[in-house]
C-alpha positions in Angstrom: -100.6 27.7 -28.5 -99.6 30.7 -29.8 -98.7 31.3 -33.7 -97.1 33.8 -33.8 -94.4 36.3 -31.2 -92.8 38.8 -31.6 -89.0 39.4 -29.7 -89.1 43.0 -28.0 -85.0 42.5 -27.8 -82.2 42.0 -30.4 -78.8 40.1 -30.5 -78.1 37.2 -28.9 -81.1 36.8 -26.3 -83.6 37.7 -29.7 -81.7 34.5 -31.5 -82.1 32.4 -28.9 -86.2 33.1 -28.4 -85.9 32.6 -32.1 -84.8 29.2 -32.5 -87.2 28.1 -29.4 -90.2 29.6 -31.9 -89.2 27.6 -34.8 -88.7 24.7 -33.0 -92.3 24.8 -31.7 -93.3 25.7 -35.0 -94.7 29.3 -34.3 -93.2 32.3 -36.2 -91.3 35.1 -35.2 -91.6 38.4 -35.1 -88.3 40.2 -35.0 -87.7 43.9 -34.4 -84.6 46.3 -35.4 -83.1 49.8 -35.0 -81.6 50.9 -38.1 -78.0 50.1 -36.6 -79.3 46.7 -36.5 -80.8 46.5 -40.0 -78.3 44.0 -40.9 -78.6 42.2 -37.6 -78.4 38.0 -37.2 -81.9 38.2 -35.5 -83.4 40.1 -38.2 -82.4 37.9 -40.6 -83.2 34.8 -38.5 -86.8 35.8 -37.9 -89.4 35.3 -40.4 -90.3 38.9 -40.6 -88.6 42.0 -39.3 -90.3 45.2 -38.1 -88.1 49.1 -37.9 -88.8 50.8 -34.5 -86.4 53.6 -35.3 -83.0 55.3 -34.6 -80.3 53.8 -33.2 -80.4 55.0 -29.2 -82.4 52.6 -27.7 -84.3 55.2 -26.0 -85.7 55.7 -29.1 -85.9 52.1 -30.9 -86.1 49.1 -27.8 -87.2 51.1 -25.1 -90.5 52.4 -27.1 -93.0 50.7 -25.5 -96.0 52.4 -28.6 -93.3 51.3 -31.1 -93.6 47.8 -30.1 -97.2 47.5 -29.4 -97.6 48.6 -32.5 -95.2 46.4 -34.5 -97.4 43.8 -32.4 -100.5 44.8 -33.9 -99.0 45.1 -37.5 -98.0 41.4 -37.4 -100.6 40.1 -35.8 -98.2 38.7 -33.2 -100.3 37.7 -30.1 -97.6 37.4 -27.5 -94.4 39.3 -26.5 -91.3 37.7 -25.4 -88.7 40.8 -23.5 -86.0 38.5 -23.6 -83.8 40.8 -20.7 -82.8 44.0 -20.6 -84.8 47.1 -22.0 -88.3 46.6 -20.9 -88.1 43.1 -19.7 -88.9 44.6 -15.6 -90.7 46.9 -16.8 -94.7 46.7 -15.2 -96.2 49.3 -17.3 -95.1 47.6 -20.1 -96.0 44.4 -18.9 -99.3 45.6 -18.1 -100.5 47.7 -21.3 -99.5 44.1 -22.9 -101.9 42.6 -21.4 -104.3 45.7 -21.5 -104.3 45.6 -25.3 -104.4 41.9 -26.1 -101.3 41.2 -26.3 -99.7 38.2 -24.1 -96.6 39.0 -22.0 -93.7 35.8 -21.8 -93.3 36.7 -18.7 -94.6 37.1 -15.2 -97.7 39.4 -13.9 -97.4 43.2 -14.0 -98.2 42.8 -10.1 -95.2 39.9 -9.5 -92.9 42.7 -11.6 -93.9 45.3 -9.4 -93.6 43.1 -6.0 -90.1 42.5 -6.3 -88.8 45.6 -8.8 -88.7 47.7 -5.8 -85.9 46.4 -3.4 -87.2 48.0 0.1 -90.4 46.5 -0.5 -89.3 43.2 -1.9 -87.3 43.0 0.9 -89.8 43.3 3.2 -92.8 40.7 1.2 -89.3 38.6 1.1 -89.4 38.8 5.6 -93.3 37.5 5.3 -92.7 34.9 3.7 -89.9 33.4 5.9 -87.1 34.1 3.2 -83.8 35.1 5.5 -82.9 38.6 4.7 -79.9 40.4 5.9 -80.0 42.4 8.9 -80.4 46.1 7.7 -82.8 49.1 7.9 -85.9 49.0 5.1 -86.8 52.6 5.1 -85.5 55.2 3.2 -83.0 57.1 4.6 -83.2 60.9 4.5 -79.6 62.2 5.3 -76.0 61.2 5.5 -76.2 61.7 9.4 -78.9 59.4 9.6 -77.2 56.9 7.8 -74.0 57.3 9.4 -76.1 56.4 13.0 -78.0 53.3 11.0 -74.4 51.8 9.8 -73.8 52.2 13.5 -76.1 50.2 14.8 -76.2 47.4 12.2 -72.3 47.0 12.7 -69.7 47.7 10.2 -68.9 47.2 7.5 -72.5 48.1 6.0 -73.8 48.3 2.1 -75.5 51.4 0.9 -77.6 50.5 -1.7 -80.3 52.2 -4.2 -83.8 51.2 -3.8 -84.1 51.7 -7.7 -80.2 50.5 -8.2 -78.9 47.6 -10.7 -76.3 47.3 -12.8 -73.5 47.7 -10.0 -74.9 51.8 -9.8 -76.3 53.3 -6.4 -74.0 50.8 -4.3 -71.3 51.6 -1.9 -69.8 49.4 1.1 -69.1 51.9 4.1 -66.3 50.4 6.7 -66.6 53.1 9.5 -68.4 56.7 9.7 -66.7 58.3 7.2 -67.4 56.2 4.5 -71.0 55.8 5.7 -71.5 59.6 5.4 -70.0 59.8 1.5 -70.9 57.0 0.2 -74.9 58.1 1.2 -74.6 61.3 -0.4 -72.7 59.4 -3.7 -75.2 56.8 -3.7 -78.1 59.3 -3.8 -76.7 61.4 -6.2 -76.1 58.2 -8.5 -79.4 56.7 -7.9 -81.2 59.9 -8.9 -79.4 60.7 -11.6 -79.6 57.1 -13.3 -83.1 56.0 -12.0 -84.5 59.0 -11.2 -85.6 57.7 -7.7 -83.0 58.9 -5.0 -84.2 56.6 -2.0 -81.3 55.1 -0.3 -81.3 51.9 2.2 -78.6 50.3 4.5 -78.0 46.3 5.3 -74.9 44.3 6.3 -72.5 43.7 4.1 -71.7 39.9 4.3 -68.0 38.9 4.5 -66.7 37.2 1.4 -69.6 36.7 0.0 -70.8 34.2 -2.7 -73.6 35.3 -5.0 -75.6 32.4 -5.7 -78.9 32.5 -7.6 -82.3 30.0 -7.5 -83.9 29.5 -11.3 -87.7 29.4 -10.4 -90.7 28.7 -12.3 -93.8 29.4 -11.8 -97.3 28.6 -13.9 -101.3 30.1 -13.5 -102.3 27.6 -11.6 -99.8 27.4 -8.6 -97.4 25.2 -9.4 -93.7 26.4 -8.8 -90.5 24.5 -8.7 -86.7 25.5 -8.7 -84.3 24.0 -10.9 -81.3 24.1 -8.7 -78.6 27.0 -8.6 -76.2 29.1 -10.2 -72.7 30.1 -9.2 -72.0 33.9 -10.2 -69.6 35.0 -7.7 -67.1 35.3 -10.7 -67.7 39.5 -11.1 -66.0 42.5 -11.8 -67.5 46.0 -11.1 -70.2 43.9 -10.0 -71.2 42.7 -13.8 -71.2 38.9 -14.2 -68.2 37.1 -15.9 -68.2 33.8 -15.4 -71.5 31.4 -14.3 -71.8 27.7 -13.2 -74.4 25.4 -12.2 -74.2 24.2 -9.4 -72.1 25.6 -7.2 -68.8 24.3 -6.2 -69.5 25.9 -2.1 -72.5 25.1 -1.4 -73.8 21.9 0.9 -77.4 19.9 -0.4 -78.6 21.0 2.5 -78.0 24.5 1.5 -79.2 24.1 -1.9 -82.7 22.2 -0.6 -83.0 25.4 2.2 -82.0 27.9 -0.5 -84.8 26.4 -3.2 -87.3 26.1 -0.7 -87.1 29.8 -0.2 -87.2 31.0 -3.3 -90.0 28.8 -4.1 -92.0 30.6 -1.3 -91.3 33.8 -2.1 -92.5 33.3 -5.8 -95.8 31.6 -4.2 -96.1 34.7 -2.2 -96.3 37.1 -5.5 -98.3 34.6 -7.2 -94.8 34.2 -10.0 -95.9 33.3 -13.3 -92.9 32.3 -15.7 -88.8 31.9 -14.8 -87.9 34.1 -12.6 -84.6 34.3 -10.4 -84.5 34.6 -6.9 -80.4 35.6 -5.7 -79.0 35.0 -2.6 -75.6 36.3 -1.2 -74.1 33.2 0.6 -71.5 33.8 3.3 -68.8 31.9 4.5 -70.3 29.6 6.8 -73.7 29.0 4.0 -75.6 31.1 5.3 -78.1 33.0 3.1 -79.6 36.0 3.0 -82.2 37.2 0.0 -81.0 40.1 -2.0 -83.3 40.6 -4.8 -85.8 38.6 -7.7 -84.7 39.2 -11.3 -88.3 38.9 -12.7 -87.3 37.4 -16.2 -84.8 35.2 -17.8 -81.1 35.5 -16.6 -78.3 35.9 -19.4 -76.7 33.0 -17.3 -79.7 30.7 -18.0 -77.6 28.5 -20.9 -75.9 26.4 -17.5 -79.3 25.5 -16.0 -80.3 24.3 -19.1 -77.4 21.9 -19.9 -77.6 20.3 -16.4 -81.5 20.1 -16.0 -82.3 19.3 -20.0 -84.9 21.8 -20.0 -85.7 24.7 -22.6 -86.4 27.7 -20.2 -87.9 29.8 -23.0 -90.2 27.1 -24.3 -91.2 26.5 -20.5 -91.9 30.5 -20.7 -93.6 30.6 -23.6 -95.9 27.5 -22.4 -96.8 28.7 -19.2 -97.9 32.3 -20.9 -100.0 30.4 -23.1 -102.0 28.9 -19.9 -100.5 25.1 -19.9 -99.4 23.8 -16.5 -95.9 22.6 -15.8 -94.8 19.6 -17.2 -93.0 18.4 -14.6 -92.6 18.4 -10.6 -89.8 19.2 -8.1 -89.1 15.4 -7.6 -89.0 15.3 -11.3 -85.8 17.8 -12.1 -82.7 16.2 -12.7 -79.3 17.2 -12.0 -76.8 15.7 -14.5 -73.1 16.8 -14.8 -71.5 20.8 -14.7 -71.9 23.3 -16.7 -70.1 26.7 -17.1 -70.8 29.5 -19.1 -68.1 32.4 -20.0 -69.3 35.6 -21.4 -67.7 36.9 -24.5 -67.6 40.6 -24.8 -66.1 43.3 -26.9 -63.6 44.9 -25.1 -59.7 45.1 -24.7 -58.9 43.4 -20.9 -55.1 44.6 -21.9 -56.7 48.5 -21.9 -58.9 48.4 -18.7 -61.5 46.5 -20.4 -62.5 49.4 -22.5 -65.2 48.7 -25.0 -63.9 47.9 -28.4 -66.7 48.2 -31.6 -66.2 47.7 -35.3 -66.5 45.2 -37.8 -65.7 41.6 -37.2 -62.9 40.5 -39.7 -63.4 37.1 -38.3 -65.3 35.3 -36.5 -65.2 31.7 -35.9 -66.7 29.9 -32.3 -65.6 26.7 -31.4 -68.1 24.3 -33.0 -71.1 22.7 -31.4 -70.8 19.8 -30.3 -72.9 16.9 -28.1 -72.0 13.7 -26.5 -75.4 12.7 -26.9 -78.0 14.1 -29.5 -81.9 14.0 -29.5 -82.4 15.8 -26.3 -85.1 19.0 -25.7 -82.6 21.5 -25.0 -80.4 20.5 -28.5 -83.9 20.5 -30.9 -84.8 24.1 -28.9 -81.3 25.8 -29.9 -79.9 23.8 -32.4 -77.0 24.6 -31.1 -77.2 23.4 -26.9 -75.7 21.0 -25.0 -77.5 19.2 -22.6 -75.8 15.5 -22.2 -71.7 15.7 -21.0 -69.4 17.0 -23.3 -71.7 19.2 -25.2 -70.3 22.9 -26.6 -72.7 25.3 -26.8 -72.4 28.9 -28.5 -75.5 31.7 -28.2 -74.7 35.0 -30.0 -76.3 37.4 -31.7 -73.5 38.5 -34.5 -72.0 37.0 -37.4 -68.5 37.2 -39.1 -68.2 40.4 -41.3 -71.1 42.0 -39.1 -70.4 45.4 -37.0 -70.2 45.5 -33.1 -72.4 48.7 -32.6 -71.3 51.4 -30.4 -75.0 51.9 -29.1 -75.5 49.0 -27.0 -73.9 46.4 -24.9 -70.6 44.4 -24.9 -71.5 40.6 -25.3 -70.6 38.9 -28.6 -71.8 35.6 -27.5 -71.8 33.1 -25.0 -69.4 30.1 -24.5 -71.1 27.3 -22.7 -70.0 23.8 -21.9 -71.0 21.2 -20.1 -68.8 18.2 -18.7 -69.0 14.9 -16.6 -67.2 17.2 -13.2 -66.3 20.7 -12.9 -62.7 19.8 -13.8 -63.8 18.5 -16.7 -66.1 21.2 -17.5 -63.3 23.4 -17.1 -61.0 21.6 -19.1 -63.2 21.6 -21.7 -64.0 25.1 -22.0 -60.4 26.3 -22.1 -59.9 24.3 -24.9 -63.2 25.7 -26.5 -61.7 29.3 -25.8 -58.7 28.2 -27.3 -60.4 27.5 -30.6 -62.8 30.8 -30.6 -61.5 33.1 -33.4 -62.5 36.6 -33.1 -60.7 39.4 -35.2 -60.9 43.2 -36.3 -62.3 44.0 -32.5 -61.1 43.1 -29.2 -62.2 40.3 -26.9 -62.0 39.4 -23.2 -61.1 35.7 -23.8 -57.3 36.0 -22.7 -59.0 37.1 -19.0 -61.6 34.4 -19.2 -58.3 32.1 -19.9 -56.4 33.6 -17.1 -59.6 33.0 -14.6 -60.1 29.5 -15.8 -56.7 28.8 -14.8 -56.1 30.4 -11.9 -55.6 27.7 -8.6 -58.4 29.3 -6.6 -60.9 29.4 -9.1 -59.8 25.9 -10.2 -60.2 24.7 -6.3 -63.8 27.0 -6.2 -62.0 29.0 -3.4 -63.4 32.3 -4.4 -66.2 35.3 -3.7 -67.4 38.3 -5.5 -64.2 40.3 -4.7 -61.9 37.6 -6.5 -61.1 40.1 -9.3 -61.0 43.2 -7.8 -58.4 41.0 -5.3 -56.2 39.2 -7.8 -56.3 42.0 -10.3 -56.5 45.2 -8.3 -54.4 47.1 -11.1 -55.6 45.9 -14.1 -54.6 42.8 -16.8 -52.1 42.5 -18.3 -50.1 40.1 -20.8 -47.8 38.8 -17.8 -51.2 37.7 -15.7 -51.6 35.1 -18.5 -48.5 33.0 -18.0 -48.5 30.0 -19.9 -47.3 26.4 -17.5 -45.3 25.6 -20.3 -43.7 28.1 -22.4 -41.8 25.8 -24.5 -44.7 24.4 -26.3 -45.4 27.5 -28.1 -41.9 27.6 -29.3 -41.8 24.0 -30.0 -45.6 24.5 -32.1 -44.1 27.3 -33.6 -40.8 25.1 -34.8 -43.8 22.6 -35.6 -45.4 24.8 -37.9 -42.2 26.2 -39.9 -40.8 23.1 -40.5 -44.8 21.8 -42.0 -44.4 24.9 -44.3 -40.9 24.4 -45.0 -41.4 20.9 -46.1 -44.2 21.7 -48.2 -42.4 24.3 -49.7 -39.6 21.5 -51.2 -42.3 20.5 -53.4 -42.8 23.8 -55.5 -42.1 23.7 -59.2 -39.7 25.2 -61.0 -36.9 25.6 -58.7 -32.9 26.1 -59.8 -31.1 22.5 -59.0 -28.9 23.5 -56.1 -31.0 26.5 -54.9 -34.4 24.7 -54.2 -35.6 25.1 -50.9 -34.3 22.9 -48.2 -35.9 22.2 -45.4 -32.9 21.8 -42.1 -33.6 20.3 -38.6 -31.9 23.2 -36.6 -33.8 26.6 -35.9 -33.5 29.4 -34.3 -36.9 30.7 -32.4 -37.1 34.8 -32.1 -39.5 35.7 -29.6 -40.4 39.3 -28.7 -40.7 39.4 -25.2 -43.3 41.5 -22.7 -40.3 44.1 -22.6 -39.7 44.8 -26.0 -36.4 42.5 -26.3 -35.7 39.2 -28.1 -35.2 35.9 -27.2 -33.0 33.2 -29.1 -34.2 29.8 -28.8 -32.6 27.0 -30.6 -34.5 24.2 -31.4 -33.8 20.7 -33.1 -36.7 19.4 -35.3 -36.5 15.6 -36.7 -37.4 14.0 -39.6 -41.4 13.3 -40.6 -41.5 9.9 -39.9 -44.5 7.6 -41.3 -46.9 10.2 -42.0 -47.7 13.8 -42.9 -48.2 15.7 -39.6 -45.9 14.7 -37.2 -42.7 15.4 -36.2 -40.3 15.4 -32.9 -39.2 19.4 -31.6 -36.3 19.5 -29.2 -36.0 22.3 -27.2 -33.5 22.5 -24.4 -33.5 19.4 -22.8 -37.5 18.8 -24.0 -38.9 16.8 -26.0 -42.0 17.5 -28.1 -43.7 14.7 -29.9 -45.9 16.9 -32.3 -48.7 15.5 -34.3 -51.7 17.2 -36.2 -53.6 16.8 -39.3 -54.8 21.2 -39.2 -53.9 22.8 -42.7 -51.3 25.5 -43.1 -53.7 27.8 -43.6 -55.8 27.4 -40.3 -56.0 29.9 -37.8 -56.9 27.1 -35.7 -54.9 24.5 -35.0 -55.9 21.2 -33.3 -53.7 18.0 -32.4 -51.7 16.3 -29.7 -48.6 16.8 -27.9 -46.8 14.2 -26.5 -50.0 11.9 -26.7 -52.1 15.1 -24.9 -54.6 17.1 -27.2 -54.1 21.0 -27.4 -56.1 23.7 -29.5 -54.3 26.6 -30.3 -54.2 29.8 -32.9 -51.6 30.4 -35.4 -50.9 33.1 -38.1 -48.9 34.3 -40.3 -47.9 38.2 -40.1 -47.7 41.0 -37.2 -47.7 44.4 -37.3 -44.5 45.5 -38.6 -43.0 41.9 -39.1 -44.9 40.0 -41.8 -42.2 37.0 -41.1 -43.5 36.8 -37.6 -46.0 33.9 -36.6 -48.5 35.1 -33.8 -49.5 32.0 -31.4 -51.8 31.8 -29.0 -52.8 29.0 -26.2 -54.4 29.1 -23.0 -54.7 32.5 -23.2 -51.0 33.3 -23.3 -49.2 35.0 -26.5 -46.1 34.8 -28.3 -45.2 36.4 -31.5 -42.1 34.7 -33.1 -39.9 34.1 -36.3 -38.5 30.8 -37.0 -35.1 31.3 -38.7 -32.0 29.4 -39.6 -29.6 29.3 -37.2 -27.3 32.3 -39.6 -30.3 34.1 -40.1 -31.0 34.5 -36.1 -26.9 35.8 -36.0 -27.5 38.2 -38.6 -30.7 39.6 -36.8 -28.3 39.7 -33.5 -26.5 42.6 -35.5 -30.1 44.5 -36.7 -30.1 47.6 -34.8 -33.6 47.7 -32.6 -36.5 50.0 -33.8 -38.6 51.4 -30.9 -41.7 52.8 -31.2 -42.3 56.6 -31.9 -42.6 58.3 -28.3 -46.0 59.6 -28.5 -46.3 61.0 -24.7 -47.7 64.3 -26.1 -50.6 63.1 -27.5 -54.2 62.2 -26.0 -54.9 59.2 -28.4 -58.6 57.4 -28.6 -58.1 54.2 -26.4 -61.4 52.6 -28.1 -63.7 53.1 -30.9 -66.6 55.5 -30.3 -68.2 58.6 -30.6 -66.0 62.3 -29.7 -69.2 63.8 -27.2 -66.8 66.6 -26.0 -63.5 68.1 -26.2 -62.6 70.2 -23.3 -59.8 72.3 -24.5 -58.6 74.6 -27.2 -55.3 75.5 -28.7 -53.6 77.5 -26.2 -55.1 76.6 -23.3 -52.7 75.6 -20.5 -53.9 72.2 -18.6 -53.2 70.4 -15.4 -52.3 67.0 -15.0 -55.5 65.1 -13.7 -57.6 67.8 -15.9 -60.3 66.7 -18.1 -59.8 66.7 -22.0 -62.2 65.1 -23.8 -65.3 62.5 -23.6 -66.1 59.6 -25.5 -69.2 57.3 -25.5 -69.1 53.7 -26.7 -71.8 50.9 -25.6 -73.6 53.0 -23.5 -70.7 53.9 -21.7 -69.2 57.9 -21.2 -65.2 57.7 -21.0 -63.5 60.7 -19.6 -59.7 61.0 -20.9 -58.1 63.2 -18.5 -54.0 64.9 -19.2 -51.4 62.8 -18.1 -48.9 65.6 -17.2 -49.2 69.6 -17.1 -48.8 71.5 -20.5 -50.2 73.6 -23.1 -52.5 72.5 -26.0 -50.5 72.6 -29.5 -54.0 71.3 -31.8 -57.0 69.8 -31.2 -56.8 66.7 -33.8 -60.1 65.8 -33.6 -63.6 67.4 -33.7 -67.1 66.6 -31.2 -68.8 64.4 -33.2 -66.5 62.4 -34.8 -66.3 58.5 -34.9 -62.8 57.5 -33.7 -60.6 54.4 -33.8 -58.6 52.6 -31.3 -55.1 55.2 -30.5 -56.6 57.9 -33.0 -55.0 60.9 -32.1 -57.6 63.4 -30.1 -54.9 66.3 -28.5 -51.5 67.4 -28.7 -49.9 69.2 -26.8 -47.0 71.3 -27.4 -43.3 69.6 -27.0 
């Protein structure tokens, strides 16, 4: 066995290798750009290597950087993790050329199946069901248009070198087919630098299912079952579960056979992934082999009990599989929700900075001891188990320079509706502050009746939320319980405060049973709400909230001072968020639950007349300003005092996780100043443009 690795990755995938390494007792070799000097995988690993700048392109993606940090440490093996160079055969191959073990499959398996034409067709010989389509590259838009013809609309124009959602189109008549070639092959050359285009059917609401495979040096592969990951927008992953909720044993058996004989074919030599798009009636069709470990792979892992990277690691070191096909369990369901920087309410743009806070629900397993637990430290892999990867840390930076994910959220449950049960009450308890996060959508999926009844394909987002998020898509099935937890939560502070020293006789602080709940609604207006709050009766913690004709039988031992708060309600446990101060209103308590939000003040029933009579504030019109709707860098202004501009025209461009964002004017009208200069570092709303009034 190996004694030392080193982790050509960083953030969360890096951790995770990490604690697999420690666990089977070999050290780790962790490497760093210098906007990761401070990183949780450097300081996890037991020593640390610089590769250089920040842009990956000249850090990660250095293949002689890495090599080199290799032979500096003496590591003898390289683990990828996924993404950078993880598909990359030259890389793989100049491991192995200099005597360095790659965790991962043969440069000649990577090559096989990196190409999608020819995987496509080495997928044909060996009796894997491929969609109907033509395999050769396509030289025009005419020839396509006659292709998409005879397949049948609608048809999928795809990249041979595409990923990542680029070089894809869907064509449903001539038209389409023409444009979408010529788009296509201008986005495939310009991200990949390869240009050939193919054509195959595009199967009606399609699932996209995947096969975990694994494969060692001396023939032995299995599959571990499958992966749900239908759950997509702009065709990047969202939410994953294993198994599917669609899919027949029958299916599952045919499906795993398949992509057990395709990874025979290519002689596969580590986990790979072999994904299927499933259509309606189950059947299958091959769409491409992800040649290394899948960000997804936490779900297999809770419902098998296996550590995928130490499986990786073991089979590069030459040791067979432990285990055989009629050896891998299936035990429970297990969903995993990715947690990324970015602000669902603002088009999901990405949102960088510093995390104020940061606080994930805490591990936790219904039964301890097991592989997967010892591997992570932090895994579940017995029913009820809470499991968090990430790469960051509270009072770390979200860089601009790479992707999205803070962490996954991974739980695993008896059922699915347990498993999704429990992970909306995990979401409920992950604290994230000073950045934005995507955990309002990921509660408005988990709660949505067709996700819940697994009624759903790869075009349920763009379906259900064709214009966007917003705050309304989140509605909460009982709106009084925020108004009763917020009455809860007053009268626990009000109570507390009887007991402060010093106070006049006849002015000390009295505590009342009638309130008055200001909410600020979606519009901008307020809501009264009175509510009726008993006596504590018996014990700290409890009390009875009234509101309407409702009754709320309140009950939790969480401190005043917690941003989390934990309890029951009416016998029922909830998790839900609490604090003290908005923006603007430092009276205000901001509650969320279930995704939902509600800023309030809870008042005395005078006090709520009195703020009747306070004339209403709205906020300053700022229409004449382009503002910064993330963080990021200022690449390019396109305008100048003076200038006259178009509505539609484009203003200025700013890059942010390896993402260009073009702000274009809202209306027509002439630049007054240009705020802000190329090259700066901008905030969320920072103004970049005005334009005279």
């Amino acid at each position: 066995m190996f004694k030392k690795i080193l982790i050509a990755n960083r953030g969360e995938i890096a951790c995770r290798v990490i604690a697999t390494a420690k666990k089977m007792g070999i050290a780790a070799v962790a490497v760093y750009s210098e906007a990761d000097r401070e990183a949780r995988h450097v300081k996890l690993a037991d020593e640390a290597v610089l590769l250089g700048p920040a842009p990956s392109r000249e850090s990660y993606l250095v293949a002689d950087k890495l090599l080199a940090a290799c032979h500096a440490t003496g590591a003898q093996a390289l683990h990828p993790g996924y993404g950078f160079l993880s598909e990359n055969e030259d890389f793989a191959r100049r491991c192995e050329a200099e005597g360095i073990v790659f965790i991962g499959p043969k440069a000649h398996s990577i090559a096989a199946m990196g190409d999608k034409i020819a995987s496509k067709k080495l997928a044909q010989a060996a009796g894997v069901s491929t969609i109907p389509g033509w395999n050769e590259a396509i030289d025009t838009p005419e020839q396509a248009v006659q292709i998409a013809q005879g397949i049948g609309y609608p048809v999928m124009i795809k990249a041979s070198a595409g990923g990542g959602g680029k070089g894809l189109r869907v064509a449903y008549n001539d038209k389409e087919a023409f444009e979408g070639f010529s788009s296509c092959r201008n986005e495939a050359r310009n991200s990949f630098g390869d240009d050939r285009i193919f054509i195959e059917k595009f199967v009606q609401e399609p699932r996209h299912i995947e096969i975990q495979v694994l494969g060692d040096a001396h023939g032995n592969v299995i599959y571990l079952g499958e992966r749900e990951c239908s759950i997509q927008r702009r065709h990047q992953k969202v939410i994953e579960e294993a198994p599917s909720p669609f899919i027949s044993e029958a299916t599952r058996h045919a499906m795993g056979a398949q992509a057990v004989a395709l990874a025979q074919a290519v002689q596969y030599q580590s986990a790979g992934t072999v994904e299927f798009v499933v259509g309606k009636d189950q059947d299958f069709y091959f769409l491409e082999m992800n040649t290394r470990l899948q960000v997804e792979h936490p779900v297999t892992e809770c419902i098998t009990g296996l550590d995928l990277v130490e499986l990786m690691i073991r089979v590069a070191a030459g040791e067979p599989l432990p285990l055989t096909q009629a050896e891998v369990k299936r035990q429970g369901w297990a969903i995993e929700c990715r947690i990324n920087a970015e602000d669902p309410f603002r088009n999901f743009l990405p949102s960088t900075g510093r995390l104020v806070r940061f606080n994930p629900p805490q591990p936790t397993l219904f039964a301890a001891g097991t592989a997967l637990e010892a591997a992570t430290g932090d895994a579940s892999a017995a029913f009820g188990g809470v499991r968090v990867d990430t790469g960051v840390f509270e009072g770390g930076e979200i860089p601009m320079h790479y992707d999205s994910m803070i962490a996954k959220l991974i739980v695993h449950g008896r059922d699915r509706a347990d498993a999704i049960a429990r992970m909306r009450e995990a979401l409920n308890g992950f604290v994230i502050r000073g950045i934005g996060s995507n955990i309002p959508f990921q509660s408005a999926l988990l709660a949505h009746p067709d996700f819940v009844s697994g009624h759903f394909n790869t075009g349920f987002i763009a379906q259900h939320y064709a214009h966007g998020f917003k705050a309304e898509d989140v509605p909460h099935t009982d709106p009084d319980f925020l108004l009763a937890l917020a009455a809860f939560v007053r009268r626990k502070s009000r109570e507390r405060a009887t007991g402060i020293s010093g106070q006049l006789p006849g002015y000390g602080v009295k505590v009342g049973q009638d309130y008055v709940v200001i909410s600020l609604a979606a519009d901008g207006a307020h809501r009264y709400t009175p509510v009726h709050v008993d006596e504590f009766v018996g014990e700290s913690g409890c009390a009875s909230v009234r509101v309407g004709a409702r009754h709320y039988q309140m009950r939790s031992p969480s401190r005043l001072n917690d941003i989390v708060i934990s309890g029951q309600c009416n016998q029922q446990p909830f998790t839900a968020q609490i604090e003290r101060g908005a923006p603007g209103n430092p009276l205000a308590l901001v509650l969320q639950h279930n995704g939902a939000r509600l800023q309030a003040m809870v008042v005395s029933p005078r006090m709520a007349e009195l703020h009747r009579l306070m004339p209403f504030k709205r906020p300053p019109d700022l229409s004449r300003f382009v503002l910064s709707p993330m963080p990021g860098l200022l690449v390019d202004v396109a305008v100048q005092p003076g200038q006259k501009v178009q509505a539609g025209e484009r203003v200025a461009v700013i890059e942010a996780m390896k993402m260009e964002n073009v702000l274009f004017a809202a209306a027509d009208g002439v630049v007054a100043k240009v705020l802000a200069a190329k090259g700066e570092s901008l905030v969320v709303d920072q103004p970049i443009v005005e334009f005279a009034q």
